[in-house]
C-alpha positions in Angstrom: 35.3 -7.5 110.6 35.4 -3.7 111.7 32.7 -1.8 110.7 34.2 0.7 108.5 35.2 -2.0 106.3 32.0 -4.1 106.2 30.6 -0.4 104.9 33.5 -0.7 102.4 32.9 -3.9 101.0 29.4 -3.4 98.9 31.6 -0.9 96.8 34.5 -3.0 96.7 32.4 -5.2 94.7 30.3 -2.9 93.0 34.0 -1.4 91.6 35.0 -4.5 90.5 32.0 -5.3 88.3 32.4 -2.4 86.7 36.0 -3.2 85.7 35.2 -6.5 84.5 32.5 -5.1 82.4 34.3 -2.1 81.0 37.2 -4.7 80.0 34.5 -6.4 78.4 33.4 -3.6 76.0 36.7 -2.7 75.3 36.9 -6.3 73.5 33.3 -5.4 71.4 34.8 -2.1 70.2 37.9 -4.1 68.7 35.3 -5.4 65.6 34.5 -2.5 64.6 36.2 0.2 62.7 36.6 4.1 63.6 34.3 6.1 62.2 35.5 8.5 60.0 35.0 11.9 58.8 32.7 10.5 56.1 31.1 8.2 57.9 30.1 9.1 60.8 26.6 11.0 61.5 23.3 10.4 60.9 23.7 9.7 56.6 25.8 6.7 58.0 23.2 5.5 60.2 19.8 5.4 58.1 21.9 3.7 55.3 24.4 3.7 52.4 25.3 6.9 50.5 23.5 7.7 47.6 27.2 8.0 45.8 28.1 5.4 46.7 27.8 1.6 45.2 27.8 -1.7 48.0 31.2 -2.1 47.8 32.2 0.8 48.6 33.4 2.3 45.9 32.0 5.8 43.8 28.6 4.9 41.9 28.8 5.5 38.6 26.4 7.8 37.6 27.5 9.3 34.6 26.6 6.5 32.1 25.1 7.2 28.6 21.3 6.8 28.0 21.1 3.3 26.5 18.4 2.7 23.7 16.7 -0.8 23.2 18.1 -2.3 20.1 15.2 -1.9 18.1 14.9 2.2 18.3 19.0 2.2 17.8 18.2 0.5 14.1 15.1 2.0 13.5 17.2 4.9 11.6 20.4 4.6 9.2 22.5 7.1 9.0 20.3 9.7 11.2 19.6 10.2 14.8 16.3 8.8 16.3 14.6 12.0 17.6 11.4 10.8 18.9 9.3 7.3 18.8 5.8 6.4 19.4 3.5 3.3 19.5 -0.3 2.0 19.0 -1.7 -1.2 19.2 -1.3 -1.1 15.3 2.7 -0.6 15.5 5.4 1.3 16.1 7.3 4.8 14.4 10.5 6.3 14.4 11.2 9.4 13.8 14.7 9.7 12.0 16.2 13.0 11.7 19.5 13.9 9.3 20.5 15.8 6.3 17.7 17.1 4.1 16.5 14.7 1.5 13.8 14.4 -1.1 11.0 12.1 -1.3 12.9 9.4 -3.1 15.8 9.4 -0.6 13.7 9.4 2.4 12.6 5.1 2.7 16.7 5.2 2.7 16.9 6.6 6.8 14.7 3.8 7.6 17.0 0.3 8.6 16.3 -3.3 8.4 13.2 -4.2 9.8 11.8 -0.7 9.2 10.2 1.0 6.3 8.8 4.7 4.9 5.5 4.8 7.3 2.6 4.8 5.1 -0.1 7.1 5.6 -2.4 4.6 7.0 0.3 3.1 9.6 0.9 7.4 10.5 -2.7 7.8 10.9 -3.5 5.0 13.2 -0.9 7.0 15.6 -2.3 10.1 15.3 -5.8 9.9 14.1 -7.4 13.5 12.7 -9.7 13.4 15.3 -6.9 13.2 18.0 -4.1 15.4 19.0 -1.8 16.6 16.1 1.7 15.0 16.2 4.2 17.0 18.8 7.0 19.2 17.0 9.5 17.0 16.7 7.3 14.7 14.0 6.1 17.4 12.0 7.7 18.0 8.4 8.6 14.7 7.8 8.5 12.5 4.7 5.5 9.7 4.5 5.1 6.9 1.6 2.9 8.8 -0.4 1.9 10.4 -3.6 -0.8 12.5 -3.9 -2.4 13.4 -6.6 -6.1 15.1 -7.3 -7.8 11.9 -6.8 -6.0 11.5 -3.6 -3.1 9.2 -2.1 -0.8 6.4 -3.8 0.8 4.6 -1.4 4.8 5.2 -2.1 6.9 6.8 -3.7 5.8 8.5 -7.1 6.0 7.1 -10.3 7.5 9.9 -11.9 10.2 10.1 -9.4 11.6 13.3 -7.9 11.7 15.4 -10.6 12.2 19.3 -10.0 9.2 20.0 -12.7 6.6 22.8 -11.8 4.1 24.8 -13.4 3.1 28.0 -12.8 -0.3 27.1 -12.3 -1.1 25.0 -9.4 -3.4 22.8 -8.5 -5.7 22.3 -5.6 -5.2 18.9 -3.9 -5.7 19.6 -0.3 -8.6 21.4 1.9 -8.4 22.3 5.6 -10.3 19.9 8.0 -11.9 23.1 8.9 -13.2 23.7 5.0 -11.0 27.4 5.7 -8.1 26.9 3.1 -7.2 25.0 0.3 -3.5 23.9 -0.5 -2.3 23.4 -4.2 1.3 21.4 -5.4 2.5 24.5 -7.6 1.6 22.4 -10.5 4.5 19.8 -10.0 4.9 16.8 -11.6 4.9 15.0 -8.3 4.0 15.8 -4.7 4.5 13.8 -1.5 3.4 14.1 1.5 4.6 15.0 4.9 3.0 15.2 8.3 1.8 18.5 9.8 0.3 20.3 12.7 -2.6 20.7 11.0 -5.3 18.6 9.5 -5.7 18.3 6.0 -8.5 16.4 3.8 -6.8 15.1 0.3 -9.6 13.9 -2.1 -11.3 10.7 -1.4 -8.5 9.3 1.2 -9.6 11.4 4.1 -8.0 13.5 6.3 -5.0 13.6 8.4 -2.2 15.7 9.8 -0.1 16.0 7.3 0.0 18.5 4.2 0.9 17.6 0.2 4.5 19.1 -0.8 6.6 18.6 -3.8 8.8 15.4 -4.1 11.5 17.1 -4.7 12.2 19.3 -1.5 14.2 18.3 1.3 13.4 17.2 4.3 15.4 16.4 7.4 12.8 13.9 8.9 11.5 10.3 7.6 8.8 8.6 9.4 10.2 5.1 9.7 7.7 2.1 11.1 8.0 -1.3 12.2 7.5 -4.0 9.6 
């Protein structure tokens, strides 16, 4: 063999396993498909877009809030505004035209009833924090009287009967200020922002109001 082309050889070979190789990849690239304009870069590489669902197609994120069942019939015929639980139960808040005492057990569905004022206080106890906005001014199973609360609605009803002298049924926790019923036949009771002590049935954070006004909230618990 001449010597130029025993020099020649080694790269003879060397060019050859080079074409059998490239011809090799070529196959590999046939499974897989181009990149695109939206797939390629790094977002392809450290994983599936965030819009997107496994299959490809847009994820939907636009999907109402669900409620569990039980909050969704906690109120009938008014929006659940707010909820809150202890280890003694559950309470809705239910939020719709105004009503008066009598019509306010009426907000509250099956399963559900006017939160007394024990079942209120054992979520917010005077000595803890008052109730947040959203539960303020709204209706509680009570009458209140001199001698302090009746569970439920009063006897007398909802009449529209005042006096024009009131009476003092409420003093602040704080001993600063009394509040009176305007001398109505019956008063109700509603929670508040601030504490109040009603006779001999101890305080809470609510306030004593005539039956008859309307209110846009019921407090609705758990039976």
């Amino acid at each position: 063999m001449p010597f130029y082309e025993a020099k020649l050889q080694p790269l003879r070979n060397k060019r050859s396993w080079l074409v059998v190789a490239s011809l090799l990849c070529a196959g590999c690239l046939h499974d897989f498909p181009p990149a695109g304009p939206s797939d390629a870069g790094p977002t392809s590489e450290a994983g599936p877009r965030p819009d997107r669902a496994r299959d490809g197609a847009p994820a939907k994120l636009d999907q109402p809030l669900l409620l569990p069942d039980a909050l969704v019939l906690a109120c009938v015929g008014a929006a659940t505004v707010g909820w809150h639980a202890s280890k003694a139960g559950e309470l809705a808040v239910c939020d719709g035209d105004p009503v008066d005492l009598c019509g306010a057990a009426a907000r509250c569905g099956a399963g559900w009833h006017l939160c007394t004022p024990s079942e209120y206080a054992s979520v917010f106890p005077s000595d803890g924090a008052p109730p947040d906005s959203e539960t303020q001014s709204a209706w509680l199973a009570a009458c209140v009287n001199p001698s302090g609360l009746a569970e439920g609605v009063c006897a007398a009803g909802c009449p529209a009967e005042c006096s024009a002298t009131s009476t003092s049924l409420a003093t602040g926790c704080d001993g600063a200020e009394t509040a009176g019923s305007e001398g109505c036949a019956a008063v109700g009771l509603v929670s508040a922002a601030r504490c109040w002590r009603i006779g001999a049935s101890g305080s809470g954070f609510w306030v004593p109001r005539p039956a008859y006004y309307g209110y846009n909230r019921s407090l609705c618990c758990r039976s």
